[in-house]
C-alpha positions, -999 to +999 in steps of 0.1 A: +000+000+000+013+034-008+003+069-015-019+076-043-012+080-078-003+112-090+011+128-054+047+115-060+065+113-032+104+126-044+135+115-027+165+138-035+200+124-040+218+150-020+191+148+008+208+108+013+241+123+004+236+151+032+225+125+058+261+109+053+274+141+056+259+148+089+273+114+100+308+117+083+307+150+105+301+131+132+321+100+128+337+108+087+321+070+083+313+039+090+332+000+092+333-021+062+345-049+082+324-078+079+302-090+106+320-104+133+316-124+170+334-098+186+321-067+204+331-044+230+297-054+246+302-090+249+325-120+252+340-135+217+319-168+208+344-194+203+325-219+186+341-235+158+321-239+129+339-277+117+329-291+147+288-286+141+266-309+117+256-291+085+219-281+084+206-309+067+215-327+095+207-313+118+173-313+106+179-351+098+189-355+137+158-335+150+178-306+164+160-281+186+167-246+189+190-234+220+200-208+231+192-175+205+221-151+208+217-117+194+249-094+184+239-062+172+265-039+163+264-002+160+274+018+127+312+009+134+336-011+141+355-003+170+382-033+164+393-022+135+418+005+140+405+029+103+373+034+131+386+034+163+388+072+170+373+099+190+348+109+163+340+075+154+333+069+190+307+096+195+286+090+171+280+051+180+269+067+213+245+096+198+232+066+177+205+044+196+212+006+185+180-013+170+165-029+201+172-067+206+138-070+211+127-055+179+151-080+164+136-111+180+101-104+168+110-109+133+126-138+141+105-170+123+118-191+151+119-198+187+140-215+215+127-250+220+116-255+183+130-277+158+159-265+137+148-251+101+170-243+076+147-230+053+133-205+085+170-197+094+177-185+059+139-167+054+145-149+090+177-135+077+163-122+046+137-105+067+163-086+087+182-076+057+152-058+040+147-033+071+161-003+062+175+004+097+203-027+090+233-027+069+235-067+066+224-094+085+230-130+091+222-163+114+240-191+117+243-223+140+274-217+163+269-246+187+254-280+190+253-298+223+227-323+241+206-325+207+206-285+209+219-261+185+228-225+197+224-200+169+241-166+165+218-134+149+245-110+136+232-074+125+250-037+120+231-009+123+233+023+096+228+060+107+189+068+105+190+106+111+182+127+083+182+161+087+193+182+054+185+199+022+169+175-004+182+179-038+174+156-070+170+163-110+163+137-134+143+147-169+159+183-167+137+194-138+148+196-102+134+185-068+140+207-040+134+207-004+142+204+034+134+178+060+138+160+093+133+124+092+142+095+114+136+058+101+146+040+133+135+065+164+155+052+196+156+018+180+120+011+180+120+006+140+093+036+142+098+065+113+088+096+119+091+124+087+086+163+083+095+177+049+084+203+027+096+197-008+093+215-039+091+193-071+079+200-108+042+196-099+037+208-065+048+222-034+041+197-005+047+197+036+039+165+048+046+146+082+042+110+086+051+076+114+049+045+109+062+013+121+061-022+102+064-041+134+037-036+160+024-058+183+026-095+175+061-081+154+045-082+118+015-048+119+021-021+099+004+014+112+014+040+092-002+073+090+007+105+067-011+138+065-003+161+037-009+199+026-002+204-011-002+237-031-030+222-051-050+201-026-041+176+004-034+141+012-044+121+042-033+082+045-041+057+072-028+018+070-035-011+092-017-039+077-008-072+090+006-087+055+013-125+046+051-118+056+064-151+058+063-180+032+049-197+062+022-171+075-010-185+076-034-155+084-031-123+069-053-086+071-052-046+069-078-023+061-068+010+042-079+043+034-061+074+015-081+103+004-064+132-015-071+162-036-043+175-062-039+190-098-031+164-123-011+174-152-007+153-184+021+156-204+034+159-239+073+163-250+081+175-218+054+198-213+022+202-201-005+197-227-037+195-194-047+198-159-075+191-141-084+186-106-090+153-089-105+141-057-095+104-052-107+082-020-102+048-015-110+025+011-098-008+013-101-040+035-093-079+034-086-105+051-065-136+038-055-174+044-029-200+034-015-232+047+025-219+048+050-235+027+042-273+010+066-289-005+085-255-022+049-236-027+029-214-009-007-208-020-025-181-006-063-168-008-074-131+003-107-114-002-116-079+004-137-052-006-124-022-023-141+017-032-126+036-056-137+068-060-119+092-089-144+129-096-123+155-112-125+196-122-116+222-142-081+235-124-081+270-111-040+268-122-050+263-161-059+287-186-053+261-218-074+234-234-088+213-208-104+172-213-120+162-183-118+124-176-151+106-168-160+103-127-156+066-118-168+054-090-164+016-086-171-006-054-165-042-053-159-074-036-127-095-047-110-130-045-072-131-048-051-164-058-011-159-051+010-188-055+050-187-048+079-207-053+109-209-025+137-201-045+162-173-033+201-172-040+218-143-024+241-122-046+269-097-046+276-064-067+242-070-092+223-042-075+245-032-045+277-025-047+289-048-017+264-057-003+243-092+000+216-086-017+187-116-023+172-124-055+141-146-059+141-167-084+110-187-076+084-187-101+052-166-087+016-159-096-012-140-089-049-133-098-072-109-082-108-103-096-139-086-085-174-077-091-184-037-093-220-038-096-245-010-097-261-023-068-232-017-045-229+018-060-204+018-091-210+041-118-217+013-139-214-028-137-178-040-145-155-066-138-121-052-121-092-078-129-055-080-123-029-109-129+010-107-125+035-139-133+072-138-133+097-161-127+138-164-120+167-189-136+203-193-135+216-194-168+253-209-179+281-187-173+267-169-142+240-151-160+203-144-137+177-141-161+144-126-145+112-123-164+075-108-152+045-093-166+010-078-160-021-072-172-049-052-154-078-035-164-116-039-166-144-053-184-174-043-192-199-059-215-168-082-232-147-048-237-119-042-224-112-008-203-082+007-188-063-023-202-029-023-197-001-052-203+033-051-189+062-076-202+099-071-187+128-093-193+163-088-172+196-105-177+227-097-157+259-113-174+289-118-146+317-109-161+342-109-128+342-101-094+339-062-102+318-061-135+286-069-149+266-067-181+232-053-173+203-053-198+168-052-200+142-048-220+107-039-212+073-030-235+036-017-221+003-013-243-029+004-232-065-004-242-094+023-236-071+042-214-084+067-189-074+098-196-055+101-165-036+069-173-009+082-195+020+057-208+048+076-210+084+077-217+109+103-210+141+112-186+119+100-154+108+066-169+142+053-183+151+072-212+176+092-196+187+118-227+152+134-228+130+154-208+110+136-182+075+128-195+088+134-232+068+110-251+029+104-246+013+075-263-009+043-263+023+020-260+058+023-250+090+001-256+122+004-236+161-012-240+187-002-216+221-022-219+246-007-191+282-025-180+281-020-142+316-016-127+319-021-087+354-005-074+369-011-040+370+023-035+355+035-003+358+071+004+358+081+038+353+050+043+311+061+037+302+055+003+309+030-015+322+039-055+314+021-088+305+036-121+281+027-154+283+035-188+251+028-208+230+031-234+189+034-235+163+029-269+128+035-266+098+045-283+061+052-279+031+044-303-005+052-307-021+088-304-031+095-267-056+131-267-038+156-270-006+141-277+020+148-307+026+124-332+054+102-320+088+108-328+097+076-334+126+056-320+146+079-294+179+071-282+212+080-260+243+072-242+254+079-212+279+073-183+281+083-145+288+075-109+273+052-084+277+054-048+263+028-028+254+047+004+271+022+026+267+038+062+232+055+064+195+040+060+186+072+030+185+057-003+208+027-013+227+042-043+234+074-049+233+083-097+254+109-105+248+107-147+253+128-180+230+112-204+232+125-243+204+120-266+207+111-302+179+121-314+144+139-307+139+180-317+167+203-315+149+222-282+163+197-262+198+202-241+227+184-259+237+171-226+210+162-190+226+161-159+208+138-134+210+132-098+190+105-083+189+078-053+177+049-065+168+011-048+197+002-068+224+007-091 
């Protein structure tokens, strides 16, 4: 669940970079040590690992849990000389460590149970997605009296943001200042104030949340927002299927928000109109956990989606108004998953484990919006999204998905849209890697406010964001990745891409230009992988050139951006 469509929520690349600032002012970085069994806050754990049963078995012996030992360690290393100073030293005691108890809740095991592999490894995968942790990993250090003892390893990052936030991708720029904190006194609770300033609105927003309340595994998150062209208020009570094993699963939902939504045309703005969208949505879901490698899941819920729009009091031009839609509905969901995971190194990250999932997965969700419940009219909402992983000779990981979503009414399709992406990363060493993908879209009986675009903010980095507006879209990127040892400050880890995007749109959307037919550029730039804080993961620093498209656009776009990955 996440804000509503058309209120982007910006994140600015010197905002992250500034957090690390803050932190390099207070301790000029952070450890890239490696996890270790030593800490100034407890004994060493002399355990050798050749004298304990591999996991198989000790699942084959019946092996309960012992004793759980948790070792969290703060944002350095104190052991390794590079971080043992003064500086270094104060800010591991301004920073509040994640709380051990915190930890243990999202653990998908207990003392006195029997050992699981498959929950060690899924338990450790948890941990590593918080954003609060730098790494994570578990491990059976001792076995004794039909007991194994097992060791939960974690390092914090630096959570405090407070700074200018800074990004430009598409030759526009998003400003702004805030105060955010994603791990408040080691609670895993965010709290956020910003005010930011990006191509289509000014915004101040404050939000909380926390994804592990109560039983470990609720979500409560709340955000309240006043825009220059409306407001946004969001409220989520979420207790999600979290676990290949989790049985039960429920939230309920609501966001309601008023804003000005442009659509856009070669980089400008060819409409606007006002819209008020509410939804409200609820479910509860089921599964029996993991069965031999699958996990089948049911949900059902009930969902109303509400969309009325206006004339904009910020537009003098030609103005199309989309259709008020109103649909309310009951639905089933079907998800089926595959345990298959392998965990990686300098794909995404640089440095960094990083878990891919390579299991094949599927999902179908499809509801009824009669008149009788209220909908503007009687349809049939659907949505279906399959995808699956594989190891290829050579070290290539191939990863494939698509979508296709939309609505029926009478036999016709409405607001159809299919998605189809294909991903290959080629190994070629230890410190570089062949990236390509290739991805393609088509709309049927669009909404007007559905645009398929494609421009500097959607992957065609030479051109102004929003650049192209059609029916369809195509995209190619092909980009060699290179991950250096370099680690400045030790704070940021350094690599650097050169690359090389083709795309193209097709169809007449209202209002739109013709297409220009197949766009293309080249580009190369920095990455750094924000090793030490919890803002962003890497940090673009590009110059993109396009090779074609009219001669009103800049020869050269600058772009700064954080990104989920490289």
């Amino acid at each position: 669940m996440s804000a509503a469509r058309g209120v982007p929520r910006p994140t600015g690349a010197w905002s992250r970079l500034g957090a690390a600032l803050t932190l390099s002012a207070l301790a000029c970085a952070a450890s890239g040590a490696p996890l270790s069994a030593t800490s100034r806050s407890g004994p060493a754990l002399a355990h050798p690992a050749q004298h304990l049963p591999s996991d198989a078995d000790l699942e084959r012996r019946g092996a309960r849990i012992g004793r759980i030992i948790i070792r969290n360690r703060n944002i350095f290393n104190l052991h390794n000389p590079k971080d043992d100073h003064a500086l270094f030293r104060l800010a591991d005691r301004l920073h509040r460590r994640t709380r051990r108890s915190l930890i243990r809740k999202q653990l998908l095991f207990h003392s006195g149970e029997r050992f699981s592999a498959h929950l060690i490894d899924e338990s450790a995968r948890l941990l590593r997605a918080d954003p609060y942790f730098y790494d994570a990993s578990i491990r059976p250090i001792r076995y004794h009296d039909g007991k194994v003892d097992v060791l939960v390893s974690t390092r914090d990052v630096w959570t405090l943001n407070p700074g200018i936030d800074f990004s430009r991708s598409g030759g526009k720029s998003t400003t702004g200042v805030q105060l955010e904190d994603l791990n408040v006194l080691g609670t895993g609770t965010e709290l956020a104030l910003k005010h930011l300033h990006s191509v289509d609105r000014t915004e101040s927003d404050i939000s909380a949340s926390n994804a592990h309340l109560f039983d470990g595994w609720t979500t409560v998150s709340a955000t309240y927002g006043n825009l220059s062209d409306g407001r946004m208020r969001q409220l989520i009570v979420n207790r999600p299927f979290y676990a290949l094993e989790t049985r039960h699963a429920g939230g309920l939902s609501l966001t309601d928000t008023t804003f000005d939504q442009p659509l856009y045309d070669r980089g400008q703005i060819i409409d606007r109109f006002s819209e008020h969208a509410r939804q409200l949505q609820g479910y509860v879901g089921w599964s029996r956990g993991l069965v031999r490698g699958w996990t089948r899941r049911f949900s059902v819920g009930w969902t109303d989606d509400e969309h009325h729009f206006a004339p904009s009091s910020l537009w003098s031009g030609p103005t199309l108004l989309p259709v008020n839609r109103t649909f309310i509905y009951p639905w089933l969901q079907f998800n089926l998953l595959q345990d298959e995971y392998a965990k990686l190194h300098n794909h995404n990250q640089i440095h960094r484990t990083e878990d891919f999932d390579l299991g094949a997965y599927f999902t179908a969700q499809v509801g009824w919006a009669a008149r009788g419940f209220g909908s503007s009219r009687s349809e049939v909402p659907f949505a279906f999204t399959t995808g699956d992983g594989y190891v290829l000779p050579h070290g290539d990981t191939l990863l494939v998905s698509s979508s296709f979503s939309g609505r029926l009414l009478h036999g016709t399709l409405e607001n159809g849209v299919l998605s189809v992406s294909v991903v290959n990363y080629a190994e070629q060493g230890a410190q570089w890697l062949l990236y390509s993908a290739v991805s393609a879209t088509a709309g049927r009986r669009l909404t007007l406010d559905n645009q398929i675009l494609l421009g500097g903010d959607s992957g065609l980095r030479g051109y102004p964001l929003r650049y192209q507006d059609g029916t369809a879209r195509a995209l190619f990127t092909i980009e060699e990745r290179w991950f250096s040892n370099w680690y400045p400050l030790r704070l940021f880890r350094v690599g650097a891409a050169a690359f090389f995007d083709m795309g193209r749109t097709w169809g007449r959307a209202p209002l739109a230009q013709p297409s220009l037919g197949l766009l293309k550029d080249a580009g190369f730039g920095l990455r750094l992988g924000n090793a030490r804080t919890a803002f962003g993961n890497v940090i673009h620093i590009d110059l993109a050139f396009p090779l074609d498209g009219g001669s009103n656009i800049k020869r050269v776009q600058f772009l700064v951006q954080t990104e989920r990955q490289f």
